[in-house]
C-alpha positions as CSV (number, residue, x, y, z in Angstrom):
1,X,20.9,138.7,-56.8
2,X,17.6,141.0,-56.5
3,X,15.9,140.8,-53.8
4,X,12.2,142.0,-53.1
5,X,9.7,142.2,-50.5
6,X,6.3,140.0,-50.3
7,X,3.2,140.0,-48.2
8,X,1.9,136.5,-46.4
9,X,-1.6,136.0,-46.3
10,X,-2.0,135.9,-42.5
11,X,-2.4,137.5,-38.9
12,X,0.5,137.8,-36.5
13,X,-1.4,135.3,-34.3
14,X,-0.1,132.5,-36.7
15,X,3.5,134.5,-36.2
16,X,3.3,134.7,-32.5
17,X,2.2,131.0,-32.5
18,X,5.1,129.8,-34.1
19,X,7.7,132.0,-32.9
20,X,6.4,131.1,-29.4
21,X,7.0,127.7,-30.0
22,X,10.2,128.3,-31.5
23,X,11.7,130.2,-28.7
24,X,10.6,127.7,-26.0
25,X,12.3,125.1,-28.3
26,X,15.5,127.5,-28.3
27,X,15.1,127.9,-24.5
28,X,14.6,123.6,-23.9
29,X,18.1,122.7,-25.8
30,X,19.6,125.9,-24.6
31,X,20.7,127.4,-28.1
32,X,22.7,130.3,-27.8
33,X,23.1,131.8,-31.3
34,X,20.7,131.5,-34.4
35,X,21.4,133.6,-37.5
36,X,17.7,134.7,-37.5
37,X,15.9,135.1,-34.1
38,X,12.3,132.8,-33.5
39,X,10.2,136.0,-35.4
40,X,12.3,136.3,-38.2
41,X,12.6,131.9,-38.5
42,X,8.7,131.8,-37.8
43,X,8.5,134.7,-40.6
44,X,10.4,132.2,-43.0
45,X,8.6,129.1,-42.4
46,X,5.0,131.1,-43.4
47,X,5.9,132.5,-46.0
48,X,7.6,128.6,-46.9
49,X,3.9,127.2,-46.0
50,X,2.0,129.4,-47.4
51,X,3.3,131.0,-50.2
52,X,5.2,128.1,-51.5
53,X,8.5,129.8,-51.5
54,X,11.2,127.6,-51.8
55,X,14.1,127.0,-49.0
56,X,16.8,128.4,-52.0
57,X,14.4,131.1,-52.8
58,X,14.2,132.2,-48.9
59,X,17.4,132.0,-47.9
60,X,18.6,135.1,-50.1
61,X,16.2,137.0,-49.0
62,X,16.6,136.2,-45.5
63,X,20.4,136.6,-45.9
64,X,20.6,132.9,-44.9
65,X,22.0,129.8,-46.4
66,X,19.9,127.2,-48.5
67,X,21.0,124.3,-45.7
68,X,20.1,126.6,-43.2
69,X,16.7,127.9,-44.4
70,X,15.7,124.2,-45.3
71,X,16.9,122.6,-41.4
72,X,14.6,125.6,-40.0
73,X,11.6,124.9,-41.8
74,X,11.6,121.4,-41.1
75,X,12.4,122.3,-37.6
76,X,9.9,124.6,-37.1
77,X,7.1,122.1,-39.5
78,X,7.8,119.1,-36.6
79,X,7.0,121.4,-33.8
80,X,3.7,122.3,-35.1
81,X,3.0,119.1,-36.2
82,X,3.6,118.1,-32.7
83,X,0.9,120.0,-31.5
84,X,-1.9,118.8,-33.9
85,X,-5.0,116.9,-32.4
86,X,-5.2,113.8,-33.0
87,X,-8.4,112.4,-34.7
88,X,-10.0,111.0,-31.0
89,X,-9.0,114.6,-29.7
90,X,-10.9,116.2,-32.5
91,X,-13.9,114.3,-32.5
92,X,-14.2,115.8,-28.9
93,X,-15.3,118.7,-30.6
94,X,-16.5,117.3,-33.9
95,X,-19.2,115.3,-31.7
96,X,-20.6,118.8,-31.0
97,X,-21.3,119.4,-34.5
98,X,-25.0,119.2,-36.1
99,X,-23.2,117.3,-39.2
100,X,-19.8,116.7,-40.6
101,X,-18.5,116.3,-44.1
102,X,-15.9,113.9,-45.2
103,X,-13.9,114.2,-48.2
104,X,-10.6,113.3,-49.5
105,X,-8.6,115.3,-52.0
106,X,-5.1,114.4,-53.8
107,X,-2.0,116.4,-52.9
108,X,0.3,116.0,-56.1
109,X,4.3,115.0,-55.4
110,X,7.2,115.0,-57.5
111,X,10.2,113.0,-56.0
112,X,9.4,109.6,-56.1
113,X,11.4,106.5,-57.7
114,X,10.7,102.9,-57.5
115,X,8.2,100.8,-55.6
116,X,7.0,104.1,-54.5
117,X,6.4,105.8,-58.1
118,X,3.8,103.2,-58.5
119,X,2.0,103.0,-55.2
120,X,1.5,107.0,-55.4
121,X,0.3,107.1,-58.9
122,X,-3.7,107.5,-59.3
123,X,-4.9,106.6,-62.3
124,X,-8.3,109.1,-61.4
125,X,-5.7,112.6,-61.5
126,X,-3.1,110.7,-63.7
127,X,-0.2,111.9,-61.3
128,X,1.7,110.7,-58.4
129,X,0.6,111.9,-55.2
130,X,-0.5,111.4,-51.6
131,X,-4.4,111.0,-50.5
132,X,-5.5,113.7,-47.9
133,X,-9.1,112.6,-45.7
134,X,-10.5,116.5,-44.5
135,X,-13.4,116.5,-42.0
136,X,-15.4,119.6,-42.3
137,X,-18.0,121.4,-40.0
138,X,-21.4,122.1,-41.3
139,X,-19.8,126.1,-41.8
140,X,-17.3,124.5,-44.1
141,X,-14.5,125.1,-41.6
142,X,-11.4,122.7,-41.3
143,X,-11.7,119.9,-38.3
144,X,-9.7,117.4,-39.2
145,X,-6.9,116.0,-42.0
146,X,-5.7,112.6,-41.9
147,X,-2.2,111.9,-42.7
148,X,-1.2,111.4,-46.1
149,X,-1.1,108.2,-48.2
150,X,-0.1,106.6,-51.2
151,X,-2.2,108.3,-54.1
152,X,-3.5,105.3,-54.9
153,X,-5.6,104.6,-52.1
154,X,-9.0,104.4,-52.7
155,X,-10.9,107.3,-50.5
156,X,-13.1,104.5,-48.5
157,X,-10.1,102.3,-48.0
158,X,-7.6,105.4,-46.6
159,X,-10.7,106.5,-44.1
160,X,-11.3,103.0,-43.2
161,X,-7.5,102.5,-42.7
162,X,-6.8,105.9,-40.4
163,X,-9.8,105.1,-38.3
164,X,-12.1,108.1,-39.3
165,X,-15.8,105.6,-40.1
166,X,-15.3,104.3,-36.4
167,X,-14.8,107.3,-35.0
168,X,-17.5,109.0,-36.6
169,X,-20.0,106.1,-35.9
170,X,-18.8,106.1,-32.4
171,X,-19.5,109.9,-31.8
172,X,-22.8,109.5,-33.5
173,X,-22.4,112.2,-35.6
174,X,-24.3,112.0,-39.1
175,X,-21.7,112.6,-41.3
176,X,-22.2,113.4,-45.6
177,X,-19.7,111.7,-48.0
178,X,-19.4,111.1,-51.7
179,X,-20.7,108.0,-53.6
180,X,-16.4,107.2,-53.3
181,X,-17.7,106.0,-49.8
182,X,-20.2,103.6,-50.5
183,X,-20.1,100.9,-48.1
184,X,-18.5,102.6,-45.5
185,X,-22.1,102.5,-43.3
186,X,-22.3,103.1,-39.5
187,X,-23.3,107.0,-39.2
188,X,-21.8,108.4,-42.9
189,X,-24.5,109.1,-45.7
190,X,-23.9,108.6,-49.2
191,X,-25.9,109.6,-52.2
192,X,-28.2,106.7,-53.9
193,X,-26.6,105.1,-57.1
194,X,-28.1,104.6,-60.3
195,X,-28.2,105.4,-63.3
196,X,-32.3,105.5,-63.7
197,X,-33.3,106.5,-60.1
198,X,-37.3,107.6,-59.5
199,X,-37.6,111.5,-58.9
200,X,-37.6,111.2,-54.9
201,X,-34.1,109.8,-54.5
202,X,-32.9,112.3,-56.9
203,X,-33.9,115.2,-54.9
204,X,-31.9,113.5,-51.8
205,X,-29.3,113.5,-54.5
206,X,-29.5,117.2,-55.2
207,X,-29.9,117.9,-51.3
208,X,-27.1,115.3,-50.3
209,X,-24.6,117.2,-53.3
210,X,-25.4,120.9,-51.5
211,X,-24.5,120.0,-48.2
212,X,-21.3,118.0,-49.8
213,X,-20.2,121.4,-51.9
214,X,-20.1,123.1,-48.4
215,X,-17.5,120.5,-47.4
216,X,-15.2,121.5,-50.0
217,X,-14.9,124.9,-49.0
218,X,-12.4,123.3,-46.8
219,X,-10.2,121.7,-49.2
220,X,-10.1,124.6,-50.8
221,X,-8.4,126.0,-47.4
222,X,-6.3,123.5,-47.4
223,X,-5.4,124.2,-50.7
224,X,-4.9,127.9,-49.7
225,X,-1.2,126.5,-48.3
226,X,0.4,127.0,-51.9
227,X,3.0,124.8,-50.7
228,X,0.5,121.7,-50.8
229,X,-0.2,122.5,-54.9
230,X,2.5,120.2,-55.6
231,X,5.1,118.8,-53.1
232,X,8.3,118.8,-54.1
233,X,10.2,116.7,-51.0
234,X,9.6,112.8,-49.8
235,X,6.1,111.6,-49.4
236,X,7.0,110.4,-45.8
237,X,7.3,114.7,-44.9
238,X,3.4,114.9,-46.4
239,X,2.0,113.7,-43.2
240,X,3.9,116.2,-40.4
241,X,3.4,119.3,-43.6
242,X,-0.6,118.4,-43.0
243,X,-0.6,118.7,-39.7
244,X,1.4,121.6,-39.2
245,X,-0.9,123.7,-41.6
246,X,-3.8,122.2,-39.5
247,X,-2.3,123.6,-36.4
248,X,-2.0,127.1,-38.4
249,X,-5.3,127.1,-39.7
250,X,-7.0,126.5,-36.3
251,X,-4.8,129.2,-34.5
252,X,-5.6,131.4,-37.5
253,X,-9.4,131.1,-37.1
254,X,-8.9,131.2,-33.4
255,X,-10.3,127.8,-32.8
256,X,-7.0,126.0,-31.7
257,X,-7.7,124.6,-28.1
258,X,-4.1,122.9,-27.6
């Protein structure tokens, strides 16, 4: 087997993060010998996150087995998730802003079977996978991701159902949304619908659509994560791979307060 090496696109703060985390971990359950130490794991589970390197893939290259490479991602995955704010802790912050933006975005998922094959599949993207709500900052930075549901899941009815409409309104902060959120009221805007609308309300329109396109500057860091271009594990791990590569982001733009 060839092996080669590969650059991840990130600063040793997201290493240091991790492996900091990891060795306290080691410390708490007393572990005495690891095959790789909490760098060289941390190492592994970046370039899992954000490469998209598979757990087979990793483990020659780390001179590790598959089992092994797989049970320290997903340890290291839960930890971070652990440490993600929760939506009332980031609207501490989010209530600060000017604006916010709210959009969803699909994350597209392989292994499904059953009951589950149908509530994941969208007819919109025609493809299975899990619905994603990002807040953005009027910069287009990352806030906040919701945790995943069922691809199905209209965008109105998945921020309605995780709380995000309250929690906006209650922070009073005007946010801008799509026309996928009509309905949702309290403090989130959406464009004015119609087909044959007088010149006025199509400049709010225009206006309204510039601000949104700032929004999806951060899907597309989200989407940066090559892992999240198409999952290939159970959509129940979605939720804890969100907010793990929330955590990351945050400590990689130096904005993570936890």
């Amino acid at each position: 087997m060839l092996t080669y090496p590969a650059t991840i696109p990130l600063s040793t703060r997201s290493l240091n993060h991790l492996a900091e985390l990891l060795r306290a971990h080691r410390a708490c359950r007393g572990t005495r010998y690891r095959r790789l130490d909490p760098g060289r794991q941390a190492l592994l589970v970046l370039a899992h996150l954000r490469n998209g390197d598979t757990p087979a893939r990793l483990a020659g290259g780390f001179g590790v087995g598959a089992t092994t490479a797989w049970r320290y991602i997903r340890e290291a995955v839960d930890l971070l998730a652990a440490q993600a704010p929760t939506l009332g802790e980031a609207m501490q912050r989010i209530g600060q802003l000017a604006y916010a933006i709210l959009d969803g975005t699909l994350i597209r998922i392989d292994r499904l079977g059953g009951e589950q094959d149908r509530r994941h599949y969208t007819g919109k993207h025609r493809c299975h996978g899990v619905n994603a709500q990002v807040i953005a900052d009027a910069a287009g930075r990352l806030a906040w991701v919701s945790p995943a549901l069922p691809g199905s899941t209209h965008d109105l009815t998945a921020a309605r159902h995780d709380g995000i409409i309250d929690a906006l309104t209650n922070a009073q902060v005007m946010t801008f949304a799509d026309k996928g959120y009509r309905g949702a009221r309290g403090t989130v805007i959406v464009p004015f619908y119609g087909r044959k609308l007088p010149e006025p309300m199509r400049e709010v329109n225009r206006s309204h659509a510039k601000i949104r396109a700032i929004g999806e500057r951060a899907i597309a860091t989200v989407k940066t994560w090559k892992l999240l271009t198409k999952l290939h594990c159970c959509p129940r791990r979605a939720t804890p791979l969100l907010a793990a590569i929330l955590v990351l982001q945050l400590v990689e733009e130096q904005r993570y307060s936890g």
